[in-house]
TORSESE-502705 format. One record per residue: residue number from 1; residue in one letter; x, y, z of N, C-alpha, C, O in turn. Coordinates in steps of 0.001 Angstrom, whole numbers, plus 500000, padded with zeros to 6 digits. Layout:
<node NUM; "a"; <X; Y; Z>; <X; Y; Z>; <X; Y; Z>; <X; Y; Z>>
...
end
This chain:
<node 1; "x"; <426943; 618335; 767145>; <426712; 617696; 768422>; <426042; 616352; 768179>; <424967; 616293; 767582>>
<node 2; "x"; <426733; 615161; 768685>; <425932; 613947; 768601>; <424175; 613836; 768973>; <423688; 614963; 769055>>
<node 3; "x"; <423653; 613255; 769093>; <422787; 613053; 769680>; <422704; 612172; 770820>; <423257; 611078; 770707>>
<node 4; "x"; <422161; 612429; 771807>; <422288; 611176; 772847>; <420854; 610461; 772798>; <419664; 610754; 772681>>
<node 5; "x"; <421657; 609384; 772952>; <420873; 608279; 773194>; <419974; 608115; 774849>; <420375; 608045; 776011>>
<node 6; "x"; <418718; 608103; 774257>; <417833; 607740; 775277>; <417315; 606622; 775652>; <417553; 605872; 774706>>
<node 7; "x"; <416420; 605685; 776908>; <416506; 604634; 776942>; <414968; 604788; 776229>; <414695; 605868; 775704>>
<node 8; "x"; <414009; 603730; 776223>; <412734; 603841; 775425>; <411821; 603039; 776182>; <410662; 603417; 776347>>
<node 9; "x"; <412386; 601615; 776809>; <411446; 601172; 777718>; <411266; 602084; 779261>; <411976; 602950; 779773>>
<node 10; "x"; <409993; 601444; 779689>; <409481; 602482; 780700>; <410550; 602642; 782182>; <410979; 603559; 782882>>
<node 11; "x"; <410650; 601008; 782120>; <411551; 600644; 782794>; <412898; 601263; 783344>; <413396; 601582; 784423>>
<node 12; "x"; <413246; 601251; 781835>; <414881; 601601; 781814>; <414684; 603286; 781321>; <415667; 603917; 780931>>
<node 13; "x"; <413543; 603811; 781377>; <413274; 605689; 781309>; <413050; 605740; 782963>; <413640; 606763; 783311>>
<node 14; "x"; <412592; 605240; 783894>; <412137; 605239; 785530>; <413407; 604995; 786211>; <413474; 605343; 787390>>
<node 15; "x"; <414427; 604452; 785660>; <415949; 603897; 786144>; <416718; 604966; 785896>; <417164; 605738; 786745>>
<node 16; "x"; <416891; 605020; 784624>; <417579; 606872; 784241>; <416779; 608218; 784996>; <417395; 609283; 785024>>
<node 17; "x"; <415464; 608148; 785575>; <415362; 608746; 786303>; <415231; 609394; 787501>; <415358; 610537; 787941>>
<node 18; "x"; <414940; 608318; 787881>; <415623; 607896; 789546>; <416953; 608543; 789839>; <417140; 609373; 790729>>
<node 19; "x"; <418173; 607921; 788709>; <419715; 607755; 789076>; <419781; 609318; 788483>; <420847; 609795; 788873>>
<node 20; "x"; <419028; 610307; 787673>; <419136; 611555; 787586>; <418473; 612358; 789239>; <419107; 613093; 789996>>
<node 21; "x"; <417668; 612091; 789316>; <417090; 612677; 790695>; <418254; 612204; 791354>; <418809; 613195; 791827>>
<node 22; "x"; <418943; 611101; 791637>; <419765; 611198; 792592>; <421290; 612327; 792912>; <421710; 613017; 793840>>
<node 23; "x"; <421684; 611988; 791595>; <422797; 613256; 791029>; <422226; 614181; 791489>; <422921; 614733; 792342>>
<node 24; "x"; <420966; 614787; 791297>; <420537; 616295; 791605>; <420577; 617767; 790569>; <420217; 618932; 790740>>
<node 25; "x"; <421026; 617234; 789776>; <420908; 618755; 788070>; <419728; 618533; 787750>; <419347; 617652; 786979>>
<node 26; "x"; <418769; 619679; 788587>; <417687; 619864; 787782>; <417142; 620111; 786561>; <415964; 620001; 786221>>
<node 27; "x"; <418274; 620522; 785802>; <418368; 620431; 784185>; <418347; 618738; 783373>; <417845; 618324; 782328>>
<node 28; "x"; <419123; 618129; 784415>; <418784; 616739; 783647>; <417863; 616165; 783862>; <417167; 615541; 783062>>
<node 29; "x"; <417706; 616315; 785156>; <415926; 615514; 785806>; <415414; 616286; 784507>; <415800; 615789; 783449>>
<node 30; "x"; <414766; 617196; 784433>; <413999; 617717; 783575>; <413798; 617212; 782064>; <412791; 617117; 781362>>
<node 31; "x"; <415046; 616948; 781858>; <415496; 616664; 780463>; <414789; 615490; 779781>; <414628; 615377; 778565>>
<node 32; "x"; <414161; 614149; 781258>; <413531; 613464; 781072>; <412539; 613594; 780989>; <411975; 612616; 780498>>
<node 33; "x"; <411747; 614619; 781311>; <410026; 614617; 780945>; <409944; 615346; 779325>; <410844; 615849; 778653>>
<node 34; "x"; <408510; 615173; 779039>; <408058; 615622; 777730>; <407886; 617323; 777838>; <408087; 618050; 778811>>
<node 35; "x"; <407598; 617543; 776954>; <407750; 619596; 777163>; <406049; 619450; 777950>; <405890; 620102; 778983>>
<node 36; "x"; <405095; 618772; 777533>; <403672; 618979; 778681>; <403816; 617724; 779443>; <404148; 616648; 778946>>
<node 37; "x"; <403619; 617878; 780339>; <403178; 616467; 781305>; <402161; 616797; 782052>; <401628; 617891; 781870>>
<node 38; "x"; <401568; 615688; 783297>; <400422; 616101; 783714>; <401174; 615397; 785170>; <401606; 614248; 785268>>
<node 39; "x"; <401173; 616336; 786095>; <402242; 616382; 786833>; <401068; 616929; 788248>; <400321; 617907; 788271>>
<node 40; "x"; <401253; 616078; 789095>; <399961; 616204; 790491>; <400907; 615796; 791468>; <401484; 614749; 791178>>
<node 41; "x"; <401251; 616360; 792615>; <401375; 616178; 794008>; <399846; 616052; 795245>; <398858; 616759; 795442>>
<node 42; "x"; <400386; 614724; 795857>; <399339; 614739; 797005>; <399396; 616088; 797815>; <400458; 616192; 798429>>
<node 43; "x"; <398492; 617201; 797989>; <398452; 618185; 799221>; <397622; 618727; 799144>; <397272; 619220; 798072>>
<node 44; "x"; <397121; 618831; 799984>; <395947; 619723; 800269>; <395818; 621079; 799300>; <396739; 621847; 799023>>
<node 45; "x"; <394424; 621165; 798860>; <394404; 622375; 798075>; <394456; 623708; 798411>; <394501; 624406; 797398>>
<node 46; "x"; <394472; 624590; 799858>; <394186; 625325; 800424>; <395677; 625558; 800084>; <396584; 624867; 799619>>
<node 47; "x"; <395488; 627286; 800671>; <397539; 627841; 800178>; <397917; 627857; 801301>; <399110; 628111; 801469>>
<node 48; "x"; <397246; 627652; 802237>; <397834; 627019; 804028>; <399502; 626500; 803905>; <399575; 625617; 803051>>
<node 49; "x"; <400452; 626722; 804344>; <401712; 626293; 803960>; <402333; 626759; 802727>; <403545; 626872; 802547>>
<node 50; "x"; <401405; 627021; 801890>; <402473; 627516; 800445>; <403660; 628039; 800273>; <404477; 627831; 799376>>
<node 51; "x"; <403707; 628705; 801150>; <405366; 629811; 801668>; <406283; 629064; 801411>; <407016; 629213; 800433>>
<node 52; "x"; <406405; 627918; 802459>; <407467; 627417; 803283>; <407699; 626022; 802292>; <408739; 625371; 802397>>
<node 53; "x"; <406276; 625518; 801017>; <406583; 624527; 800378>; <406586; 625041; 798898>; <405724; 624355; 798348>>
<node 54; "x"; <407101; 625873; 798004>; <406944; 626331; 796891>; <406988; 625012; 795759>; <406392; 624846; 794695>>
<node 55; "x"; <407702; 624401; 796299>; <407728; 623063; 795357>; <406492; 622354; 794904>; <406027; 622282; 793767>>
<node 56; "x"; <406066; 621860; 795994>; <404432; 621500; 796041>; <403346; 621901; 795603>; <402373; 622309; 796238>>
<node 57; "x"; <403569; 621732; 793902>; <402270; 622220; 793465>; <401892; 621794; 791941>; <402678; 621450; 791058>>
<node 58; "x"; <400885; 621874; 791890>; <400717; 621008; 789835>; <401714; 622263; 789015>; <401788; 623491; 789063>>
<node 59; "x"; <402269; 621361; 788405>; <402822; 621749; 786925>; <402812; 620884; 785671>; <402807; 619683; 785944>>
<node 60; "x"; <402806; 621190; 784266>; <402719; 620774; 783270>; <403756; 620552; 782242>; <403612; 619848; 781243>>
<node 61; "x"; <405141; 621419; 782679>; <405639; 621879; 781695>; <407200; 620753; 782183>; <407271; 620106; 783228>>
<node 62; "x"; <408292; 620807; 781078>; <409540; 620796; 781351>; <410381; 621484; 782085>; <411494; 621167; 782507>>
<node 63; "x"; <409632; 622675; 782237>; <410570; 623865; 782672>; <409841; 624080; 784684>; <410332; 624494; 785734>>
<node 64; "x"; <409080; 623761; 784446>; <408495; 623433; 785556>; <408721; 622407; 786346>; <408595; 622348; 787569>>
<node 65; "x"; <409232; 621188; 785218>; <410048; 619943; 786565>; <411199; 620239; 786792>; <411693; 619720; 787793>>
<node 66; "x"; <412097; 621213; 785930>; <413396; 621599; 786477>; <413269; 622376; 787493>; <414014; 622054; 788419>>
<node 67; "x"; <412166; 623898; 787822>; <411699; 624573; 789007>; <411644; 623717; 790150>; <412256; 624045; 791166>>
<node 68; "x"; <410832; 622419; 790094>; <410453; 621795; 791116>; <411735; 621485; 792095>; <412040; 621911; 793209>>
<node 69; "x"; <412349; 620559; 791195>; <413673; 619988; 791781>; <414596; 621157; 792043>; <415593; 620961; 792737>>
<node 70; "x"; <414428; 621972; 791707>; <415739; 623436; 791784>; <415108; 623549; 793455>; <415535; 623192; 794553>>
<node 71; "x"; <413629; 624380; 792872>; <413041; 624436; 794324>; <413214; 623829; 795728>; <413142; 624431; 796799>>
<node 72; "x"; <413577; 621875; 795418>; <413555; 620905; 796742>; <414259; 621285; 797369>; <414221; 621432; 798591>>
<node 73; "x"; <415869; 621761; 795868>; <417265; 621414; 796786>; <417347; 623096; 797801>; <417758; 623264; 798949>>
<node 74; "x"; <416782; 624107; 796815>; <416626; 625078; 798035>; <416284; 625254; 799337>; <416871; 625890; 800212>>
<node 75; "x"; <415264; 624620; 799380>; <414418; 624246; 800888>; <414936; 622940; 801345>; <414116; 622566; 802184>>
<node 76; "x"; <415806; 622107; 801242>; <416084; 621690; 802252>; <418198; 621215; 802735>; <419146; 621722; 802134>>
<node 77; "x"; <418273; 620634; 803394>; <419721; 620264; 803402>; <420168; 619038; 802421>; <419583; 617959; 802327>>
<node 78; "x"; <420991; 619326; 801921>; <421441; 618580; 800931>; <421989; 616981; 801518>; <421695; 615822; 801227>>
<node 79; "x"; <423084; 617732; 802645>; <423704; 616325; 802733>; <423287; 615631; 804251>; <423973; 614871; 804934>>
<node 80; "x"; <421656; 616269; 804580>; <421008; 615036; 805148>; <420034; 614354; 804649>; <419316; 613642; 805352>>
<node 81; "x"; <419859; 614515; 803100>; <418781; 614027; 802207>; <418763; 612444; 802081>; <419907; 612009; 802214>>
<node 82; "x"; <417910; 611539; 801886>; <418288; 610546; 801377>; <416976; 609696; 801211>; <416153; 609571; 802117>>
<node 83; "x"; <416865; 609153; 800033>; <415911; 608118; 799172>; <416371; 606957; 799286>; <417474; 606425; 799163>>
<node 84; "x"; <414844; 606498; 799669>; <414746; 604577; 799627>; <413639; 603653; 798521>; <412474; 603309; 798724>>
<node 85; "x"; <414403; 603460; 797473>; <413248; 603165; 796554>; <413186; 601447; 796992>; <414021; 600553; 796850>>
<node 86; "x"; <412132; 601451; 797441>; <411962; 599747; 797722>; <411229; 599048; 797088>; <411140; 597843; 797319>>
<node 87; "x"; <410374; 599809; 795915>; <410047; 599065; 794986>; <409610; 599617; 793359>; <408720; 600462; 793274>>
<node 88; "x"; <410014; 599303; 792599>; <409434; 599740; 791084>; <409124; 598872; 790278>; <409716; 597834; 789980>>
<node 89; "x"; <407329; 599675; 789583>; <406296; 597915; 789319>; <406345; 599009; 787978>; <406417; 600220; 787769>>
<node 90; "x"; <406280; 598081; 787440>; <406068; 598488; 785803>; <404808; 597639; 784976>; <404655; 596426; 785122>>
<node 91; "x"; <403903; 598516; 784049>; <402767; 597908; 783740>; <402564; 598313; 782581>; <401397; 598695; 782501>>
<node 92; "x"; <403272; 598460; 781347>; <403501; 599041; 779817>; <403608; 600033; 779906>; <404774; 600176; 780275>>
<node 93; "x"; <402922; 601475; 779775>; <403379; 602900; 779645>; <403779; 603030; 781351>; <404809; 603644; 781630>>
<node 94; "x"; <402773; 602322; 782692>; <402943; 602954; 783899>; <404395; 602482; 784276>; <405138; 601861; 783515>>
<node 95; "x"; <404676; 602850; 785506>; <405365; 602338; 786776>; <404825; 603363; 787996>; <404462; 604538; 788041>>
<node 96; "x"; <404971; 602275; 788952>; <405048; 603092; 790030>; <406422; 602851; 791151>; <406916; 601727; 791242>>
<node 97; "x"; <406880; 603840; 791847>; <408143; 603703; 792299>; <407227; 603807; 793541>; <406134; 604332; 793333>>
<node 98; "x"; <407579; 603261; 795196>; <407229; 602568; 796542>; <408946; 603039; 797109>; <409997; 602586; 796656>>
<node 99; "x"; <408766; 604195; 798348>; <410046; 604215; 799158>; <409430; 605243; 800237>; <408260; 605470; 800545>>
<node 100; "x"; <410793; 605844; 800750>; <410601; 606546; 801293>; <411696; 607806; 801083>; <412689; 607640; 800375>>
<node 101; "x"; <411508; 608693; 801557>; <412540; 609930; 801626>; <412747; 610691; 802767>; <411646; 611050; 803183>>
<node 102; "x"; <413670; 611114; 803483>; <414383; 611430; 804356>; <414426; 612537; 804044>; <414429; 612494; 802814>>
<node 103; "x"; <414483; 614056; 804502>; <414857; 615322; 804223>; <414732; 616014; 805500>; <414120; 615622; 806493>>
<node 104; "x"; <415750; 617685; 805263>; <416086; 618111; 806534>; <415373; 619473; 805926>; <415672; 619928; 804822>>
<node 105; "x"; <414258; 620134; 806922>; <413933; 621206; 805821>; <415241; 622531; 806640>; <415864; 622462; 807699>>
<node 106; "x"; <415214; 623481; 805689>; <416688; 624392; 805634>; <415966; 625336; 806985>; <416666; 625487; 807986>>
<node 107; "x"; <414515; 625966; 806951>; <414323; 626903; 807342>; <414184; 626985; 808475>; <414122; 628009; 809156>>
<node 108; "x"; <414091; 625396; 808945>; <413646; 625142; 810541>; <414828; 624222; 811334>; <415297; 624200; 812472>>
<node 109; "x"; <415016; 623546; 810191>; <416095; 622492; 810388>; <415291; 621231; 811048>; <415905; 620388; 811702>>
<node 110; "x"; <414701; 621198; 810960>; <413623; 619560; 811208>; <413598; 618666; 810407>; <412987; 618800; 809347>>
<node 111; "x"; <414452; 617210; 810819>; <414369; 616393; 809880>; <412609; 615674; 809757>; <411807; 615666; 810691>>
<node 112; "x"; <412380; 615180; 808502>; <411088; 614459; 808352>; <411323; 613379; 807287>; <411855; 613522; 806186>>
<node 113; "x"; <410787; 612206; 807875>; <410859; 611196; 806870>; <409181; 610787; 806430>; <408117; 610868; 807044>>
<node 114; "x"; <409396; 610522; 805651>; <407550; 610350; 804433>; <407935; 609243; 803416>; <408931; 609109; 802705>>
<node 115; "x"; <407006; 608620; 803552>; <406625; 607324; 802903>; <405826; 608211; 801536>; <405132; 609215; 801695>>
<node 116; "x"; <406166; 607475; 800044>; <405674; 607625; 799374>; <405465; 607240; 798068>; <406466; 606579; 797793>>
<node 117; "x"; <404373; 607286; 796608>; <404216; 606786; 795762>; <404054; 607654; 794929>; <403461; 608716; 795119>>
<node 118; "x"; <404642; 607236; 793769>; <405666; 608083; 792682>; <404610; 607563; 791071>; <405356; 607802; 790122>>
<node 119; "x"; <403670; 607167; 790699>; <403000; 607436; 789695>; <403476; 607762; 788343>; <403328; 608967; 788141>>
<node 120; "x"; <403989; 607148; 787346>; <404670; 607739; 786362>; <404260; 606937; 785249>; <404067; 605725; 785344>>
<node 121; "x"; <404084; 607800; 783877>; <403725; 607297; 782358>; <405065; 607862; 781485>; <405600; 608969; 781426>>
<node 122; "x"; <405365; 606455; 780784>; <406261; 607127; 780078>; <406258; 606706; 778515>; <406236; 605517; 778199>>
<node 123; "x"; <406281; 607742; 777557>; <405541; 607577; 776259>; <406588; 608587; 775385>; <406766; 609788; 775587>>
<node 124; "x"; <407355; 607565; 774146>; <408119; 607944; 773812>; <409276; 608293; 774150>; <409885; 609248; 773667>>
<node 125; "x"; <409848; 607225; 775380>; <410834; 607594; 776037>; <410859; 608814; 777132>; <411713; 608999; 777999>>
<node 126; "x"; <410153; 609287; 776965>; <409532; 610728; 777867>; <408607; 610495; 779140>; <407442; 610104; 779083>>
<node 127; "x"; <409156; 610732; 780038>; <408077; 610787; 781538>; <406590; 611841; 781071>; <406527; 613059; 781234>>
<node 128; "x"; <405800; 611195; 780637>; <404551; 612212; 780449>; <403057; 612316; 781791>; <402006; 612949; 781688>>
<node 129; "x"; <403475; 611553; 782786>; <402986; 611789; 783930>; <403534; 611282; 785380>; <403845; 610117; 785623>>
<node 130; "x"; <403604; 612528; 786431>; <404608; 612403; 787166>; <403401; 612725; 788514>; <403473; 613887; 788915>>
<node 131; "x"; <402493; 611982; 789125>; <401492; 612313; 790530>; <402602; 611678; 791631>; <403336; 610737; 791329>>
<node 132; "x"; <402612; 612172; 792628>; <403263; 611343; 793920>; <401777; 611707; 794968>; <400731; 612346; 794857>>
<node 133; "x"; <402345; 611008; 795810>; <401206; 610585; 796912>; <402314; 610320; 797851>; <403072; 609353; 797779>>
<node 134; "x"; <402355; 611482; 798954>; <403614; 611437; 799919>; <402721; 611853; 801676>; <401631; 612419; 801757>>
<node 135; "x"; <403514; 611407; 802801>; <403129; 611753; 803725>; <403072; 613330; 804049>; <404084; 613815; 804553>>
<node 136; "x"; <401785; 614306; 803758>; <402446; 615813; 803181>; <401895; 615931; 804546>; <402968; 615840; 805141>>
<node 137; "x"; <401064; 616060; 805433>; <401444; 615991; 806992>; <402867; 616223; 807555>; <403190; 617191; 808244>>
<node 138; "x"; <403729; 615138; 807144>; <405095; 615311; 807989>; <405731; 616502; 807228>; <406220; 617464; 807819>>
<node 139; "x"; <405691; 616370; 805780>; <406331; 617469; 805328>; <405605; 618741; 805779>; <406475; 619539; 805428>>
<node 140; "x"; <404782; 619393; 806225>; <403735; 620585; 806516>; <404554; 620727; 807979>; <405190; 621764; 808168>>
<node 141; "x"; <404539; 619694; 809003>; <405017; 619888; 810148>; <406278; 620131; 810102>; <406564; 620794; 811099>>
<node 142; "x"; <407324; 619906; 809360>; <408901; 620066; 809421>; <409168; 621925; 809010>; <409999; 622703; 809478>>
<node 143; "x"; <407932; 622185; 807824>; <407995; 623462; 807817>; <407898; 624496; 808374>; <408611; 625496; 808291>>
<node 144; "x"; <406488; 624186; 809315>; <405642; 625015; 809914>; <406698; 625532; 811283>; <407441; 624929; 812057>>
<node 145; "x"; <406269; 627082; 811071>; <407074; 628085; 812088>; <406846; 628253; 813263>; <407529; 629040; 813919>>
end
């Protein structure tokens, strides 16, 4: 089996991962982080909502950013999803990605749109830290029964 070629700047590792999140194979999203990362979502710490958001929560692992994304596409509608990256700043290992996201959650059917910031280190070609900071308000309300 060849080896594939990966990109190495942070830049062009945040571009390949973006355009993987967009495809949607949580096996490839994944494929881009390191086997540990240090991986934080904005939400409240209380398990208030936990049910209805399984996604939403620290993980460390590779196998855990493929869960995450497996997790999104479960909970919500696929083909009313949609991402607006309006900006990506790059600062040697950082970037941060600036958009918004659109989603329909499955269980209620409530669309919610959330503004948010995407936090990322990438070292050795590898995403080794992945925090977002999202409107988790709107997402809590689209869930809630």
């Amino acid at each position: 089996m060849a080896a594939i070629s990966t990109p190495t700047s942070t830049r062009a590792v945040v571009e390949e991962l973006l355009r993987r999140i967009g495809e949607g194979d949580p096996e490839q999203i994944a494929a881009m982080y390191a086997e540990h990362s240090d991986w934080k979502l904005d939400w409240p710490e209380s398990e208030h909502g936990r049910a209805a958001t399984p996604w939403i929560r620290h993980r460390s692992s590779r196998a855990d950013a493929a869960a995450h994304f497996q997790q999104i596409a479960e909970h919500h509608v696929p083909e009313k999803a949609a991402t607006q990256v309006e900006r990506l700043l790059v600062d040697g290992d950082d970037a941060v990605v600036l958009g918004e996201i659109k989603q329909t959650a499955r269980s209620t059917g409530r669309a919610y749109r959330a503004r948010f910031a995407l936090h990322l280190t990438v070292e050795d070609g590898l995403v080794t830290r992945h925090h977002v900071y999202e409107d988790s308000l709107a997402v809590a309300q689209a869930f809630a029964h």
